[in-house]
PDB file as gemmi writes it, atoms N, CA and C in Angstrom:
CRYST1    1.000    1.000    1.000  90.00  90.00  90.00 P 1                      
ATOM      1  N   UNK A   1       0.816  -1.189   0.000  1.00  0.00           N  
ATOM      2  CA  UNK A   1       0.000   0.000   0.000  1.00  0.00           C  
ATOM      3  C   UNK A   1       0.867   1.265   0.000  1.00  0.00           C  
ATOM      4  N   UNK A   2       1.775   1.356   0.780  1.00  0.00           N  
ATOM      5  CA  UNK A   2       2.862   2.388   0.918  1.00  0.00           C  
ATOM      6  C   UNK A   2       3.674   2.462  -0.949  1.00  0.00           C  
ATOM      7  N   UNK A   3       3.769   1.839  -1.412  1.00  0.00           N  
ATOM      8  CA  UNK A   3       4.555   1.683  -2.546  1.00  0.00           C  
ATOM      9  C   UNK A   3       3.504   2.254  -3.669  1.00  0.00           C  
ATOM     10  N   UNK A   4       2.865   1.758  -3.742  1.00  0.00           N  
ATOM     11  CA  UNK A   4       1.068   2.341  -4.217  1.00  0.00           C  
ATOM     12  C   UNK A   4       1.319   3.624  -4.362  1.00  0.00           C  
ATOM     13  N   UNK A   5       0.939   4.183  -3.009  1.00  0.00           N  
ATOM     14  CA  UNK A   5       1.282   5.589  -2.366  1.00  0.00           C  
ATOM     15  C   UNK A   5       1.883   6.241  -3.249  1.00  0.00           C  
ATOM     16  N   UNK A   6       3.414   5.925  -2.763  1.00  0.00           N  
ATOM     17  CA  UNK A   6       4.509   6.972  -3.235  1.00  0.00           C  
ATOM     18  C   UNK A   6       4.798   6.664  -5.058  1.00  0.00           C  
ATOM     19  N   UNK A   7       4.260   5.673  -5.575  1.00  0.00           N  
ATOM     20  CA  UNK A   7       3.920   5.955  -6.759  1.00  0.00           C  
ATOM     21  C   UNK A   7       3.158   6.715  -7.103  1.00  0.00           C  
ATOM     22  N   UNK A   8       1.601   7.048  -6.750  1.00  0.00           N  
ATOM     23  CA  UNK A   8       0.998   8.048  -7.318  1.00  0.00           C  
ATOM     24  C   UNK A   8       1.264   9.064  -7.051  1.00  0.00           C  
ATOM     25  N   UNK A   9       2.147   9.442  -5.661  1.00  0.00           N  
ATOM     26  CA  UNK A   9       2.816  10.318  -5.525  1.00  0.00           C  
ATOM     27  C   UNK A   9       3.578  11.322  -6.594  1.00  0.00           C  
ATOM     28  N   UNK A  10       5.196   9.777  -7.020  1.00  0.00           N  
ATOM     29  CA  UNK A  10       5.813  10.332  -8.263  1.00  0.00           C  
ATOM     30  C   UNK A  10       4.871  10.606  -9.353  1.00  0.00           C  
ATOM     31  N   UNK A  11       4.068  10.086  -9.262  1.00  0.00           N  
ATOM     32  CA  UNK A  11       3.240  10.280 -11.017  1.00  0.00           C  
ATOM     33  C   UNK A  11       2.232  11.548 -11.004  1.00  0.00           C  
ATOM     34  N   UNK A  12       2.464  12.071 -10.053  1.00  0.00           N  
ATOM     35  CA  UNK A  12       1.617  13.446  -9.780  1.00  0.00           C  
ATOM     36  C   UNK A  12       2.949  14.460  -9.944  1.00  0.00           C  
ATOM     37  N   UNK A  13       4.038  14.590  -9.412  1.00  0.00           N  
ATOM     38  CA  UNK A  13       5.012  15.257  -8.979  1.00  0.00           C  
ATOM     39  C   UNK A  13       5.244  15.055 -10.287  1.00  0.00           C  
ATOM     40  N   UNK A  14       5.590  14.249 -11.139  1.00  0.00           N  
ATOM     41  CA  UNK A  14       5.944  14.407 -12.893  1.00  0.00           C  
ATOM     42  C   UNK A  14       4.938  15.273 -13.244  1.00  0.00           C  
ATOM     43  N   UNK A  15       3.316  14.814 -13.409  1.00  0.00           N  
ATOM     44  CA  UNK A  15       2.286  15.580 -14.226  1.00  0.00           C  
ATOM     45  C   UNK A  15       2.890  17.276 -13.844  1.00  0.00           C  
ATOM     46  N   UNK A  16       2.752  17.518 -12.483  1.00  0.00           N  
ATOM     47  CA  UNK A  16       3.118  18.990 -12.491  1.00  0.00           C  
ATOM     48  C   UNK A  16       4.126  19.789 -12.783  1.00  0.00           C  
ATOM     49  N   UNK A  17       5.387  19.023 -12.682  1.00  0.00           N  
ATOM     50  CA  UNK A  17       6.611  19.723 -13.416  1.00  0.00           C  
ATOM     51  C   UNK A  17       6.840  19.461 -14.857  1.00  0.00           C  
ATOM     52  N   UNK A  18       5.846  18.682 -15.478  1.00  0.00           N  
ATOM     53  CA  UNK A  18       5.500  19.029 -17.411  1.00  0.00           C  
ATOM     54  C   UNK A  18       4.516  20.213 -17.038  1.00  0.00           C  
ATOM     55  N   UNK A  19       3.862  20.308 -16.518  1.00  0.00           N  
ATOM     56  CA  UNK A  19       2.560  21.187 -16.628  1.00  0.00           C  
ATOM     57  C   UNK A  19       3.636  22.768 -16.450  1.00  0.00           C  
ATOM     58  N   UNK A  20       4.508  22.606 -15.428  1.00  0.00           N  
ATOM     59  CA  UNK A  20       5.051  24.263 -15.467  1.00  0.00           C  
ATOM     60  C   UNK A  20       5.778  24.133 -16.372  1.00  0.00           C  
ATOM     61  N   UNK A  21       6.732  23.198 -16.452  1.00  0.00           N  
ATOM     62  CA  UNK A  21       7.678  22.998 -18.020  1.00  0.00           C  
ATOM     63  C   UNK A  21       6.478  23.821 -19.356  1.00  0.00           C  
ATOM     64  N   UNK A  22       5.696  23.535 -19.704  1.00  0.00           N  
ATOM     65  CA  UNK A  22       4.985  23.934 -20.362  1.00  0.00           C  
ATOM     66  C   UNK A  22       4.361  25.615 -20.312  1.00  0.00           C  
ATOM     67  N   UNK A  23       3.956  25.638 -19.068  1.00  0.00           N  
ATOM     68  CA  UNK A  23       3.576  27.060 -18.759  1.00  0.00           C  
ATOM     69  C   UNK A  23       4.335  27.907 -18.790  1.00  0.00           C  
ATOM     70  N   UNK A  24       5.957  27.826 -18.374  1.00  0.00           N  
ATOM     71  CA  UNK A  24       6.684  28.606 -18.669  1.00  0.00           C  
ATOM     72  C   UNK A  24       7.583  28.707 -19.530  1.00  0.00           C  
ATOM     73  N   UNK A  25       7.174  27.782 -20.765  1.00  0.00           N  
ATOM     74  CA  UNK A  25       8.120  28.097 -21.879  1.00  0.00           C  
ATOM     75  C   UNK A  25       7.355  29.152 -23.079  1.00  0.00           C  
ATOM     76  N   UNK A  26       6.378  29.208 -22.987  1.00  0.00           N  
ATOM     77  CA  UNK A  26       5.710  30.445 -23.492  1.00  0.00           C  
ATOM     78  C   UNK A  26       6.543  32.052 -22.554  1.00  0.00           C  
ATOM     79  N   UNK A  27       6.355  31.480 -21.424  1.00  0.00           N  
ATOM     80  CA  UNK A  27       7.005  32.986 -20.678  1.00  0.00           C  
ATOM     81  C   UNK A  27       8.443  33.268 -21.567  1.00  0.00           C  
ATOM     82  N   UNK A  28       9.222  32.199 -21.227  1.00  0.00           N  
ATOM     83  CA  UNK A  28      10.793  32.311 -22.003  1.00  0.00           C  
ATOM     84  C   UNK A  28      10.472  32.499 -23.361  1.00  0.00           C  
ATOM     85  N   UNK A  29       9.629  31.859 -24.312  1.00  0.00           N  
ATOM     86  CA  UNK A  29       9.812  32.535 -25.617  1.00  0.00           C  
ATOM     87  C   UNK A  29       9.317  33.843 -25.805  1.00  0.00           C  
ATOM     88  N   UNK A  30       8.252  34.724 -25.366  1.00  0.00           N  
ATOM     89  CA  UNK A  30       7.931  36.161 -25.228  1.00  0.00           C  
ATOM     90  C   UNK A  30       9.536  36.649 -24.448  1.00  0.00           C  
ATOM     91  N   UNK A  31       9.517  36.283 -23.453  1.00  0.00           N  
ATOM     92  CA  UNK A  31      10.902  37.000 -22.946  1.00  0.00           C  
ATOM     93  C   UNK A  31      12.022  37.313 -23.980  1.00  0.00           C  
ATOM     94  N   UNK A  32      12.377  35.925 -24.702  1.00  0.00           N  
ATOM     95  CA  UNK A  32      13.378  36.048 -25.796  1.00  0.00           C  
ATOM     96  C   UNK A  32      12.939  37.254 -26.915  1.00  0.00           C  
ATOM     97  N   UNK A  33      11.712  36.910 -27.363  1.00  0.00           N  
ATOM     98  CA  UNK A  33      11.428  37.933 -28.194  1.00  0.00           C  
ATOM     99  C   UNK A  33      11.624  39.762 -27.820  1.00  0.00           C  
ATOM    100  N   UNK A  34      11.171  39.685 -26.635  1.00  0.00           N  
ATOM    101  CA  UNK A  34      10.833  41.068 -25.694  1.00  0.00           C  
ATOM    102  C   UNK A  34      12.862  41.536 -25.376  1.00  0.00           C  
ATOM    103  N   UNK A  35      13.780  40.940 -25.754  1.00  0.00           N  
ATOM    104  CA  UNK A  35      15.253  41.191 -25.266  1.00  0.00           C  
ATOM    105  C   UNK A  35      15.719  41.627 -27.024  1.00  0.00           C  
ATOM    106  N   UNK A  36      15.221  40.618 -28.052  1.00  0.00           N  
ATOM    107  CA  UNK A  36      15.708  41.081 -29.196  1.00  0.00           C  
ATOM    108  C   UNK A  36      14.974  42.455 -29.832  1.00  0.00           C  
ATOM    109  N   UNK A  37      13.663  42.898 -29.307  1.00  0.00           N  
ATOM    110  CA  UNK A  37      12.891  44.150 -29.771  1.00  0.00           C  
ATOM    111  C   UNK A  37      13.689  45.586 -29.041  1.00  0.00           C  
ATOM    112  N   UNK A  38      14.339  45.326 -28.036  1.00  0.00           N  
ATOM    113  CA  UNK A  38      14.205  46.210 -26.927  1.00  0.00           C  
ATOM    114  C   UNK A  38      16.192  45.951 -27.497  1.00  0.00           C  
ATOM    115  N   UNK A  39      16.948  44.894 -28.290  1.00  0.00           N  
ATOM    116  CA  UNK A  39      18.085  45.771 -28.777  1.00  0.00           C  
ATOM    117  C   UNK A  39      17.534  46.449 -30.042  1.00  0.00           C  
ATOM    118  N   UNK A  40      16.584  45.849 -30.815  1.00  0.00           N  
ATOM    119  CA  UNK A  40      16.440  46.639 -32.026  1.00  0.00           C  
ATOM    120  C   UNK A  40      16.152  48.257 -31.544  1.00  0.00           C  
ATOM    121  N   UNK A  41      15.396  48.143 -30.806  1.00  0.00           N  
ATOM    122  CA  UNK A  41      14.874  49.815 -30.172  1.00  0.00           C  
ATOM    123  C   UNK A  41      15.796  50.596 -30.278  1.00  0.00           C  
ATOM    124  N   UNK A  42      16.463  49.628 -29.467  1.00  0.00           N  
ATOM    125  CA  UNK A  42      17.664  51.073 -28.991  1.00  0.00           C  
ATOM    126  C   UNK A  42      18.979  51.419 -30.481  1.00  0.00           C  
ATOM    127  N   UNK A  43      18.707  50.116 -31.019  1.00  0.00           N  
ATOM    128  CA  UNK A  43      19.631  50.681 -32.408  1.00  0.00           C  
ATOM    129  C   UNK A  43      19.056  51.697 -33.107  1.00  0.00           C  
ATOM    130  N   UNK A  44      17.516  51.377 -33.544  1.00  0.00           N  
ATOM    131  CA  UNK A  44      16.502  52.608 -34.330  1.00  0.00           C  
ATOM    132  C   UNK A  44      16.513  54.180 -33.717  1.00  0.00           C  
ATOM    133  N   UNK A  45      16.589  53.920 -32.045  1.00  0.00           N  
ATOM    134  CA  UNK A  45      16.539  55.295 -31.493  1.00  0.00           C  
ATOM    135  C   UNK A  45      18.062  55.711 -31.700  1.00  0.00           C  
ATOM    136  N   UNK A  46      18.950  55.430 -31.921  1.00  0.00           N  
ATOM    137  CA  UNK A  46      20.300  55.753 -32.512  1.00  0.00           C  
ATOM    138  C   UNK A  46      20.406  56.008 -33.670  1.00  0.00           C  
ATOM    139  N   UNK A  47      19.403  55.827 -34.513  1.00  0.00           N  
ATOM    140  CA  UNK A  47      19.762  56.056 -36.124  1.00  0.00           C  
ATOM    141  C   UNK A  47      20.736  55.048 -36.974  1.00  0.00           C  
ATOM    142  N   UNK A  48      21.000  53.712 -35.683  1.00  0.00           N  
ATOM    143  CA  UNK A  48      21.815  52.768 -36.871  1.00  0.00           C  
ATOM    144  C   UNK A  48      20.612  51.988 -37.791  1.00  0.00           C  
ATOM    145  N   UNK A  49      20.774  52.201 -38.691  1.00  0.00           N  
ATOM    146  CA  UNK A  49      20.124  51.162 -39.977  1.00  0.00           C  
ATOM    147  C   UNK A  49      20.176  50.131 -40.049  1.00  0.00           C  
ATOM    148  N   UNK A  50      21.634  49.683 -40.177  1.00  0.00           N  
ATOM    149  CA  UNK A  50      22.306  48.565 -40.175  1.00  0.00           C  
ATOM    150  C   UNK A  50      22.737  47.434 -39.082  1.00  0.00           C  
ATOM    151  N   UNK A  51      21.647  46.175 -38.844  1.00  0.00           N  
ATOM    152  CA  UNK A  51      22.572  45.416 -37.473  1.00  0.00           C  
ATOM    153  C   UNK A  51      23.943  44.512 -38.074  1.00  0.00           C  
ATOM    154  N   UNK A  52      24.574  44.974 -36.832  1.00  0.00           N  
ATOM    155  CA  UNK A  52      25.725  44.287 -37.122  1.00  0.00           C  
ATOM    156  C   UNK A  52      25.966  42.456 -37.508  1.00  0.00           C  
ATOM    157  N   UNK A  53      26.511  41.913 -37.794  1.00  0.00           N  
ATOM    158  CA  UNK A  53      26.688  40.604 -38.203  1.00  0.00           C  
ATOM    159  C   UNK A  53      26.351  39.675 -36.757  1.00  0.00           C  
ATOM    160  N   UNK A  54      27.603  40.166 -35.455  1.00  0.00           N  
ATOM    161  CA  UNK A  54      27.209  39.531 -34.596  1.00  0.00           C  
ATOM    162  C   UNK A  54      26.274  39.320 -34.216  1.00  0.00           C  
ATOM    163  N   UNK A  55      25.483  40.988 -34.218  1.00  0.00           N  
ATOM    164  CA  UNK A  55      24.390  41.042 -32.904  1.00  0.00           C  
ATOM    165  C   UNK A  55      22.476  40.452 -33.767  1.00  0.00           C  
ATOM    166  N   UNK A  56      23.348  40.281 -35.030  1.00  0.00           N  
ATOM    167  CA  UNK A  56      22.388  39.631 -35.683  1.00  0.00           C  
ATOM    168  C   UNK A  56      22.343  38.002 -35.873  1.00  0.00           C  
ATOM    169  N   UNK A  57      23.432  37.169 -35.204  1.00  0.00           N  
ATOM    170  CA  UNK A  57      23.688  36.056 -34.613  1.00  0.00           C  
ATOM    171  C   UNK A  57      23.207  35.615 -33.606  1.00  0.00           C  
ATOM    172  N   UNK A  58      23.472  36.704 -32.753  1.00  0.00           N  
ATOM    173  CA  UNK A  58      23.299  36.300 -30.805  1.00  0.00           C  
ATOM    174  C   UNK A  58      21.344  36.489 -30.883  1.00  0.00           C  
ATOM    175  N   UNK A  59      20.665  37.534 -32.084  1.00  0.00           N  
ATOM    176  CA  UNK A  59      19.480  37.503 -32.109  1.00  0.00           C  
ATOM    177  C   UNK A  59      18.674  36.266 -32.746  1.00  0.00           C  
ATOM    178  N   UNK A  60      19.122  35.444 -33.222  1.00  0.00           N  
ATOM    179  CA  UNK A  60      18.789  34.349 -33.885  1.00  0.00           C  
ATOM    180  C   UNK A  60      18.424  33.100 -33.028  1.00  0.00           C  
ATOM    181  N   UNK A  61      20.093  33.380 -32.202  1.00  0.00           N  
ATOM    182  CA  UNK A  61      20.374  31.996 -31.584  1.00  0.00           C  
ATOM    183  C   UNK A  61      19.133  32.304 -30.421  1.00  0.00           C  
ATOM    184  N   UNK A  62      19.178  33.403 -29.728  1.00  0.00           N  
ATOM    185  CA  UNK A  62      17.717  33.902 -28.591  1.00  0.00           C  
ATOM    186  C   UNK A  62      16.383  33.524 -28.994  1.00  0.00           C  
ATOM    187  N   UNK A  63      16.368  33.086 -30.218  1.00  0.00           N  
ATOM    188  CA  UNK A  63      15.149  32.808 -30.583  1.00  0.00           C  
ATOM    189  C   UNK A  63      14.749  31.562 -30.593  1.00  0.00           C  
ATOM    190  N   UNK A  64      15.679  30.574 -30.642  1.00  0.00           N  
ATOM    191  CA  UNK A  64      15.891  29.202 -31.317  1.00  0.00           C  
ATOM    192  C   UNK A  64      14.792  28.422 -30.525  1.00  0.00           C  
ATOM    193  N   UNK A  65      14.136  28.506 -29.339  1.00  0.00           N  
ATOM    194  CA  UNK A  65      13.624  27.914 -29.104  1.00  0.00           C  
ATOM    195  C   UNK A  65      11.812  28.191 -29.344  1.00  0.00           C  
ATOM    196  N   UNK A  66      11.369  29.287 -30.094  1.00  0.00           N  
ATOM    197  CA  UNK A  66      10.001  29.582 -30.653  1.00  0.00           C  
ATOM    198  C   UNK A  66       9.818  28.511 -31.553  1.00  0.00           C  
ATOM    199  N   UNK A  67       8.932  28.588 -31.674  1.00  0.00           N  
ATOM    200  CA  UNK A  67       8.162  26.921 -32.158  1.00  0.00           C  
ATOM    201  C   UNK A  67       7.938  27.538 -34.084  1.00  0.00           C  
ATOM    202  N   UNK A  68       8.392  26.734 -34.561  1.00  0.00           N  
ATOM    203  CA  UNK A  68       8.429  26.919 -36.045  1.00  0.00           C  
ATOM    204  C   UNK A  68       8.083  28.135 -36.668  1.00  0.00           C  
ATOM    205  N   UNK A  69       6.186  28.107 -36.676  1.00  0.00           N  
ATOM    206  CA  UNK A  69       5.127  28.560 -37.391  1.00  0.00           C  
ATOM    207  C   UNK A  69       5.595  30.203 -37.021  1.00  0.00           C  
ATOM    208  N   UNK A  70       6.141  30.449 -35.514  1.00  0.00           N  
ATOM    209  CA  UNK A  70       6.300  31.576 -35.300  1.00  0.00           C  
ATOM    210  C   UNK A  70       7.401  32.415 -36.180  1.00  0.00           C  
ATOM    211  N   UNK A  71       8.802  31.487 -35.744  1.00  0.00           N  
ATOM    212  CA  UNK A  71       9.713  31.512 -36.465  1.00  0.00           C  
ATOM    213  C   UNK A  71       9.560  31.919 -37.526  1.00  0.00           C  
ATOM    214  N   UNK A  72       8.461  31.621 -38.270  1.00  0.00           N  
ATOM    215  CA  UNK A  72       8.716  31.730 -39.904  1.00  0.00           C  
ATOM    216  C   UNK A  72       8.530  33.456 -40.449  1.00  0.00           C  
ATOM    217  N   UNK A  73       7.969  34.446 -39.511  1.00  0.00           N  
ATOM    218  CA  UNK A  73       7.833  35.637 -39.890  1.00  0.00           C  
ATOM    219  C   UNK A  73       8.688  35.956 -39.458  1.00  0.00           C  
ATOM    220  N   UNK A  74      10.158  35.851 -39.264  1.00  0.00           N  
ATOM    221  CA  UNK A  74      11.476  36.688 -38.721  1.00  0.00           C  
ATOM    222  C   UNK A  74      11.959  36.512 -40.407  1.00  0.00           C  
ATOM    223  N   UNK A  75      12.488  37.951 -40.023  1.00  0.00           N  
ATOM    224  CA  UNK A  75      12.990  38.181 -41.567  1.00  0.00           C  
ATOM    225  C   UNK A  75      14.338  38.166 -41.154  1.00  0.00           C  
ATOM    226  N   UNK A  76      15.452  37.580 -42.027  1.00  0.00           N  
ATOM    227  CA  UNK A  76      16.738  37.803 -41.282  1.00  0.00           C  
ATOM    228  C   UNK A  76      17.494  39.187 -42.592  1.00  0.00           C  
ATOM    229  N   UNK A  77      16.984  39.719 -42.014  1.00  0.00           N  
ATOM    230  CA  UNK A  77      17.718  41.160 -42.791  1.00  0.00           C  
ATOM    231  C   UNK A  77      18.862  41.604 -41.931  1.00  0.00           C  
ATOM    232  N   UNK A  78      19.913  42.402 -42.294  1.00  0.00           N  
ATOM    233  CA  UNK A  78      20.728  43.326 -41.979  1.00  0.00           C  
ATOM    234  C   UNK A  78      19.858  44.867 -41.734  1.00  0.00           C  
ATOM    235  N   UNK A  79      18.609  45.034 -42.522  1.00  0.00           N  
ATOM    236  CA  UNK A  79      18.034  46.394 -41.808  1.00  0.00           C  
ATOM    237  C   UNK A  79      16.812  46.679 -40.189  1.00  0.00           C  
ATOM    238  N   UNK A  80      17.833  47.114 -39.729  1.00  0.00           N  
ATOM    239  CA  UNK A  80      16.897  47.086 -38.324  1.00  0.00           C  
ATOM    240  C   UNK A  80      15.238  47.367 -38.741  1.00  0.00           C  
ATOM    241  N   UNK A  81      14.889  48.178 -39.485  1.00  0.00           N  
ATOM    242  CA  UNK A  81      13.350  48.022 -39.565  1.00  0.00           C  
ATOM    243  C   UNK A  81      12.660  47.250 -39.694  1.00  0.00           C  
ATOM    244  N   UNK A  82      13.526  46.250 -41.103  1.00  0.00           N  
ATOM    245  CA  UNK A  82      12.674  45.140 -41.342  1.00  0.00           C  
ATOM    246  C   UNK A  82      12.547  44.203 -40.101  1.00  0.00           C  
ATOM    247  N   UNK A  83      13.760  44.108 -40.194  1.00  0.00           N  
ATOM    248  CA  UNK A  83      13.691  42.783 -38.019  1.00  0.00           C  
ATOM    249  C   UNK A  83      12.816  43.018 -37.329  1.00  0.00           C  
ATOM    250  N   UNK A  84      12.623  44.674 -37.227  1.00  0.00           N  
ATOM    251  CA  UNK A  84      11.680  44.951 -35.867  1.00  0.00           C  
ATOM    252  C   UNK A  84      10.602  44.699 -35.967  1.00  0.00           C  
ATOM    253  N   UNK A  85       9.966  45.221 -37.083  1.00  0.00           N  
ATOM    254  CA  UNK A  85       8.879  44.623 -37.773  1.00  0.00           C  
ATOM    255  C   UNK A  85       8.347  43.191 -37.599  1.00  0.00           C  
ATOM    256  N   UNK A  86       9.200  42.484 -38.257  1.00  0.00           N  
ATOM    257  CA  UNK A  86       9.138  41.032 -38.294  1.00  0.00           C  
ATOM    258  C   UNK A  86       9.071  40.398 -36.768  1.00  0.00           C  
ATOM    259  N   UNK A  87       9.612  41.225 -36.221  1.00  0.00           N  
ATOM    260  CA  UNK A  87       9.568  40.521 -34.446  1.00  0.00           C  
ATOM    261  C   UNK A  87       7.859  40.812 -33.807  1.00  0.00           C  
ATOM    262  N   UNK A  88       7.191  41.670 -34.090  1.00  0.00           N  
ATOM    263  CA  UNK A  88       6.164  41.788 -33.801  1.00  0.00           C  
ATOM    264  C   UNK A  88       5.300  41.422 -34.450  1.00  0.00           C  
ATOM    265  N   UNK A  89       6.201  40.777 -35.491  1.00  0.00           N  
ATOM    266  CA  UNK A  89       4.882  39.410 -36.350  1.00  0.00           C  
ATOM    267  C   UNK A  89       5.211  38.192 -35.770  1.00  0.00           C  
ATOM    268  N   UNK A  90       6.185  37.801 -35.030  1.00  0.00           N  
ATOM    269  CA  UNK A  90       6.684  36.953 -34.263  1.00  0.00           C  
ATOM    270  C   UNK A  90       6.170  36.859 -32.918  1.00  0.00           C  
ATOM    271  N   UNK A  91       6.262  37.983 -32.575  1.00  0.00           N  
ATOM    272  CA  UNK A  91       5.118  38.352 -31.347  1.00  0.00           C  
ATOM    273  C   UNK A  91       3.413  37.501 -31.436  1.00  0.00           C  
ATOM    274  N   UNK A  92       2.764  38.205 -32.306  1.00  0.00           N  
ATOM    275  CA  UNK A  92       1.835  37.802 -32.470  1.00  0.00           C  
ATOM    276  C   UNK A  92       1.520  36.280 -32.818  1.00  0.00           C  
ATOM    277  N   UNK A  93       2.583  35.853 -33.595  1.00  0.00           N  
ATOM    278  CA  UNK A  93       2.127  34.536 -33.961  1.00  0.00           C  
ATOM    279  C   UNK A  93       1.986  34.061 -32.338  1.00  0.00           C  
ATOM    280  N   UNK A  94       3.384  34.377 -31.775  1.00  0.00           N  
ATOM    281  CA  UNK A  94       3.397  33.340 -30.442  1.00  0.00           C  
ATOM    282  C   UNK A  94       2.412  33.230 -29.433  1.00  0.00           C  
ATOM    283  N   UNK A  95       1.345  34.694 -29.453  1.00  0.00           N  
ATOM    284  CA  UNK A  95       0.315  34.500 -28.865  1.00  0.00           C  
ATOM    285  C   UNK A  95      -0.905  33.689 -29.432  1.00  0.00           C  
ATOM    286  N   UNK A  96      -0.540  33.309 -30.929  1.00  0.00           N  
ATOM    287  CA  UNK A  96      -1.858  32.855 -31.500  1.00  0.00           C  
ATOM    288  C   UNK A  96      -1.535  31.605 -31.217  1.00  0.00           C  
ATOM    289  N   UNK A  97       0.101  31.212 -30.748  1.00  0.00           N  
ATOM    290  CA  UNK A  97       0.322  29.492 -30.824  1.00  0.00           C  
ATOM    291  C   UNK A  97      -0.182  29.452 -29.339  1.00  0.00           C  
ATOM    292  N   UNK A  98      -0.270  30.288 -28.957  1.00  0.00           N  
ATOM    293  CA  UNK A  98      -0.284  29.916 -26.901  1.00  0.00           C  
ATOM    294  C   UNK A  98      -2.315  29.623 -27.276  1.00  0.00           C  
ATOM    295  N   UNK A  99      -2.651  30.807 -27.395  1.00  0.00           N  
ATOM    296  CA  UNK A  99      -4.283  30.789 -27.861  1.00  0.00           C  
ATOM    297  C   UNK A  99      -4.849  30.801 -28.832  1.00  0.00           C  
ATOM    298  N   UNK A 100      -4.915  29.965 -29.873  1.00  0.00           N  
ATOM    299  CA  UNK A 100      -5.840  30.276 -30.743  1.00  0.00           C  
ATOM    300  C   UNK A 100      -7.568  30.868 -30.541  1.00  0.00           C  
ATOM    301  N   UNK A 101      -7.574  30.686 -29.637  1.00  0.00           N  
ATOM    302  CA  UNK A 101      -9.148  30.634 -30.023  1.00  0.00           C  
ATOM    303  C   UNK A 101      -9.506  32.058 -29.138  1.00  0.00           C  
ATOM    304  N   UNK A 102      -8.528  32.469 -28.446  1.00  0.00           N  
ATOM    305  CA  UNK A 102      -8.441  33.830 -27.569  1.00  0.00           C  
ATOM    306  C   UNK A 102      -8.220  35.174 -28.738  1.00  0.00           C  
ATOM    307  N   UNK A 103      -7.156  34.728 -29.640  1.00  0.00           N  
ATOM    308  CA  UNK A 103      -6.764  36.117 -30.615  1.00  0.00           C  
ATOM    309  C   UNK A 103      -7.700  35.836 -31.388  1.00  0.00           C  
ATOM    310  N   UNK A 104      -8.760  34.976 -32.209  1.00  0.00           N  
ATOM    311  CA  UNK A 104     -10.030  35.107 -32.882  1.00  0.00           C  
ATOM    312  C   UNK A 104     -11.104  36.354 -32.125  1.00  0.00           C  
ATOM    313  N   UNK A 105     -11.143  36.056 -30.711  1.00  0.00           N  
ATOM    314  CA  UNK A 105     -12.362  36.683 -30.210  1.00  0.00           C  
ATOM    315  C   UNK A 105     -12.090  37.762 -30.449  1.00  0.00           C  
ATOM    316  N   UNK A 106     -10.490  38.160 -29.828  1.00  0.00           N  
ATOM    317  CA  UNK A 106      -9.803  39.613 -29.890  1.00  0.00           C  
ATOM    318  C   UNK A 106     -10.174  40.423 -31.351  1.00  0.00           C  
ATOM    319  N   UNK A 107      -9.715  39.492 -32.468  1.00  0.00           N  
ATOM    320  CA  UNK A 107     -10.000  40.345 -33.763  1.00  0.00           C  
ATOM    321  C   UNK A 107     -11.536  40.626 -34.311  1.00  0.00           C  
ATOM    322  N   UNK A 108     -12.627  39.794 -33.741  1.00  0.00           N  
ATOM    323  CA  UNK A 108     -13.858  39.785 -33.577  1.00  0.00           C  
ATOM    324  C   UNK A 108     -14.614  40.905 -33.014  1.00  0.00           C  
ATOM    325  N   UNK A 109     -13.615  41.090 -31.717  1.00  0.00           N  
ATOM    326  CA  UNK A 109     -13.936  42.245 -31.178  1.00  0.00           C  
ATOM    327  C   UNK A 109     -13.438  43.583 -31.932  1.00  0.00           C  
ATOM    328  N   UNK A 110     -12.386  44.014 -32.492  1.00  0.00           N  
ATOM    329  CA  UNK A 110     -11.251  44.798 -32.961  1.00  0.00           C  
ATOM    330  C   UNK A 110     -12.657  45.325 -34.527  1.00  0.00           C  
ATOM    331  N   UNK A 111     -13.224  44.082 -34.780  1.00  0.00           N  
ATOM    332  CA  UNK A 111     -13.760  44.240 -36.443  1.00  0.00           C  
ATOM    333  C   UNK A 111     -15.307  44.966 -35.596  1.00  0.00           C  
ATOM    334  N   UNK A 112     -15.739  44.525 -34.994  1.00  0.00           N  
ATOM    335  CA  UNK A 112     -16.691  45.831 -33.804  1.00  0.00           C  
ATOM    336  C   UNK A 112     -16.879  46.794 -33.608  1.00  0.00           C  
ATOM    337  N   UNK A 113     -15.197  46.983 -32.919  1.00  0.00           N  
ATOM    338  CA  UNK A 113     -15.393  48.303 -32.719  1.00  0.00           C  
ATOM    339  C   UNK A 113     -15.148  49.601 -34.037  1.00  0.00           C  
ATOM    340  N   UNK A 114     -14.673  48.538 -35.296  1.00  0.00           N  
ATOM    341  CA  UNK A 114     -14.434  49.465 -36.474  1.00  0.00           C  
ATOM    342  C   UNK A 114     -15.726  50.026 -37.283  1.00  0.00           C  
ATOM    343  N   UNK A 115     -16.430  49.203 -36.836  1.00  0.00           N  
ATOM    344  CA  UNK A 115     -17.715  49.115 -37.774  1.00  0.00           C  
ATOM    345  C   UNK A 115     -18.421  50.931 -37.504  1.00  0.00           C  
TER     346      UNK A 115                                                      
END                                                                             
């Protein structure tokens, strides 16, 4: 009975550390995204145009763990506009991968209030 026990024990103590594993890898991929917008910022509020080779490396590799579909609207340009751009299409996807059925209502609502 004791063995019983501390099995359903472990098999609860797994379910919940996938369950935060999960919950907080959405946090870390917005985070990643939210570190590469916030260097683009500060290059645009400088007037550089151009990202450098590295810092257009170290922005890639920060990303690596967004889930494909998101991935696919990063533009890998050398011009900071286009990136920045593209990161807030990256943005968005990642909220549509966390909710689909949450950013429908949102644009539902959005086509509402245009009317």
């Amino acid at each position: 009975m004791i063995d019983e026990t501390n099995l359903a024990i472990e098999e609860l103590e797994e379910e919940i550390r996938r369950e935060n594993e999960r919950r907080y890898a959405f946090y870390r991929m917005l985070s990643a995204t939210d570190r590469v917008l916030w260097r683009l910022e500060e290059l645009n509020r400088d007037g550089v145009k151009t990202i450098p080779d590295d810092m257009r490396l170290r922005m890639r590799q920060s990303l690596t763990e967004l889930p494909s579909a998101c991935l696919e609207a990063l533009r890998d340009s050398e011009h900071v506009q286009e990136v920045l751009d593209s990161i807030f299409e990256v943005q968005e996807r990642l909220f549509r991968w966390r909710d689909p059925q949450r950013m429908a209502e949102d644009e539902e609502e959005l086509e509402r209030l245009a009317v």
